[in-house]
N, C-alpha and C positions, 0 to 999 in steps of 0.2 A: 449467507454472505460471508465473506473471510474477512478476515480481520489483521492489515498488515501495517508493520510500524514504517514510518516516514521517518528515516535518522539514521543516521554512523555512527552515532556515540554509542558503544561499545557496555559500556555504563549503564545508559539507561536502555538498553538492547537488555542486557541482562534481566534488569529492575523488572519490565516489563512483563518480561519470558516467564519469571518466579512467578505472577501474581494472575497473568491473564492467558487466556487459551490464545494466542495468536500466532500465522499462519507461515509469518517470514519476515521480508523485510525490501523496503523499497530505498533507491538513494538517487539522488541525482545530480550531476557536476557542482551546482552550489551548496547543497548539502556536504558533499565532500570536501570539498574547499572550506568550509567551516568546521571542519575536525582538525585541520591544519596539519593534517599528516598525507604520507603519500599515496596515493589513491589507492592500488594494490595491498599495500600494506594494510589499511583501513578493512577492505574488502574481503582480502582471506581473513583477518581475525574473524568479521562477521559470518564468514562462510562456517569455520570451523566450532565455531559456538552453536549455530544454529541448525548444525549439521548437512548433511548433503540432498536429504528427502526436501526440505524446506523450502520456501521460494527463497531468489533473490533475485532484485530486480537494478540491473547496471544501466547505464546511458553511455552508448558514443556518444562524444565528441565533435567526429572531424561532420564538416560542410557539404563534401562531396559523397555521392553512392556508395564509389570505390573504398571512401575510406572509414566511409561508414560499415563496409563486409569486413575490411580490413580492424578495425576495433571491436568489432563480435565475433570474430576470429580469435582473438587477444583473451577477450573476456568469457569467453568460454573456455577456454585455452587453460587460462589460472582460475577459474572459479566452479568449473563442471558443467556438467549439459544440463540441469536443473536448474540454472542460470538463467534469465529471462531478459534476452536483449532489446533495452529499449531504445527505438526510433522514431525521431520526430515526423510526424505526419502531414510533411513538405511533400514536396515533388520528389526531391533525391532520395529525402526516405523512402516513400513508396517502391522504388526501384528498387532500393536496398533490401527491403523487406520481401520484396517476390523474387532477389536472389538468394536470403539468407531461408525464405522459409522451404525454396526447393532445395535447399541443404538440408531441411529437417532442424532447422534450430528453434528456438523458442522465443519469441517478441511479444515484447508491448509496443504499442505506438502510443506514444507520448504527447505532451504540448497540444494537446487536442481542446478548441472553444468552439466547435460547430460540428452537427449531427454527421456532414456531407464528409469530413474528417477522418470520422469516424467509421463511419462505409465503406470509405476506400483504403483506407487501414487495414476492415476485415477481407475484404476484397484479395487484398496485395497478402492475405495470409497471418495475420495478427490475430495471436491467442488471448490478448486482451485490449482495451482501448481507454485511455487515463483522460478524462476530461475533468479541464482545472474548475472546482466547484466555485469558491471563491475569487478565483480570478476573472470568471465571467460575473460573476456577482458584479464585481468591482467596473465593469466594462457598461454597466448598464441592465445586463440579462440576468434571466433564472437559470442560476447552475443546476440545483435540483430537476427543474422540469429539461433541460439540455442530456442530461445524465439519464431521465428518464426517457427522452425520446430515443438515444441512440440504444437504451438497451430494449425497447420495442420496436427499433430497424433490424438490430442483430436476430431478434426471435421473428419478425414477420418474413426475411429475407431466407430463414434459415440458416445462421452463419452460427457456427460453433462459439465466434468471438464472445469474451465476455467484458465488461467493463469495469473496470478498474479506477473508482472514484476516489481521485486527490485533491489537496487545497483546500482543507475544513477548517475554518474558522473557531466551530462550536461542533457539542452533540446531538446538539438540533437537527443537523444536518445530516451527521450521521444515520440518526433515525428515520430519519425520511429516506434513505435510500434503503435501509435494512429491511423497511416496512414493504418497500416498494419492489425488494428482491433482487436486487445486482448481484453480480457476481463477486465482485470486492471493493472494499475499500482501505487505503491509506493512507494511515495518518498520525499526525505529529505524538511523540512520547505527552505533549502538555495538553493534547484533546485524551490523549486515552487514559489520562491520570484522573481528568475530569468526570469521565464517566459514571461513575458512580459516588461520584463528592459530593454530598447531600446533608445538609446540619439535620433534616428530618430524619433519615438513616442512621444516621451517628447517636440522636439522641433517642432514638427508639430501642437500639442495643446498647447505652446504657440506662437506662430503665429497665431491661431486665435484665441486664447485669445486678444493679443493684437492688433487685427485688430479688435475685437470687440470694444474693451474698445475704441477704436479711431474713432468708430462712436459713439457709445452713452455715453463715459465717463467713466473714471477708475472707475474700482471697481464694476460697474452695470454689472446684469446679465441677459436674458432674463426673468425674473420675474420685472425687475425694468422698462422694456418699456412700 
């Protein structure tokens, strides 16, 4: 499963990059709008940090089909064809998607809470499909098992699509789909920080930190024997 950050902040993009193997990076218009800078701007800094092999995942905008080819035109335009145009998985997206994928461009379909969604996403040509974990949580449903069905539509259908799980809460979540083998997941710098935040981890390295230091001396480390 890949492992991609949810954010614009540039900051904790970095933070991340140092410390954890991950894949690229996902943003979407209110993500953006919470950097309080201008979207482009925003977007090549992240491009150029995370280089050009790396994902990035942009969102139109506009309402309409047209102006939805019309804004993955743009974002591909300033960010490169590694670039992964997402579209919401409405009616006009779909349109949008089976003209931009006969261009050969790269898509996610987005804003996705139901399997049927997510079928005709892959359908219309979508190289991945983003269903909100938590936001169907929130609506009543299992995001978990909605995430798991569409990604056993895409393999019993045969569809190359892969799914791209957003909206975690927790790393609870996370693990459930890792277990379960999606293609990816996205998510917030404050779930991936979590990860591994464990007072039993902490206190187990040091304990032998300072078992160490109590045979050869504070402060020494196996380079100083």
């Amino acid at each position: 499963m890949k492992l991609i950050i949810d954010d614009a902040h540039i900051d904790q993009i970095r933070k991340i990059y140092e410390y954890y193997p991950v894949d690229g990076v996902t943003t979407n218009p209110t993500i953006l709008a919470k950097s309080g800078r201008q979207p482009y701007e925003v977007l090549r800094e992240i491009r150029e940090f995370i280089g050009d092999e790396a994902e990035l995942h942009v969102q139109v905008t506009a309402r309409a089909a047209e102006g939805m080819v019309e804004d993955a035109h743009k974002i591909i335009k300033e960010l490169g064809k590694n670039t992964f145009v997402k579209i919401p998985s409405v009616p006009e997206g779909f349109k949008a998607m089976m003209a931009l994928h006969g261009e050969g461009a790269k898509l996610t379909a987005t804003a996705i809470y139901t399997p049927m969604q997510a079928f005709l996403a892959a359908k219309a040509g979508a190289d991945y499909a983003a269903p909100y974990i938590n936001r169907i949580d929130n609506m009543g449903y299992n995001g978990i098992k909605v995430a798991r069905d569409i990604h056993d539509i895409f393999r019993n259908n045969g569809f190359k699509t892969e799914v791209l799980a957003a909206s975690f809460k927790n790393s609870q979540q996370l693990l459930e789909l890792c277990e379960y083998g999606v293609g990816a997941s996205t998510v917030s710098p404050e779930v991936i920080f979590n990860l591994v935040k464990n007072e039993a981890i902490t206190s187990a390295i040091d304990d032998f930190i300072a078992d160490f230091e109590g045979l050869v001396g504070e402060g020494k480390t196996m380079k100083d024997c």
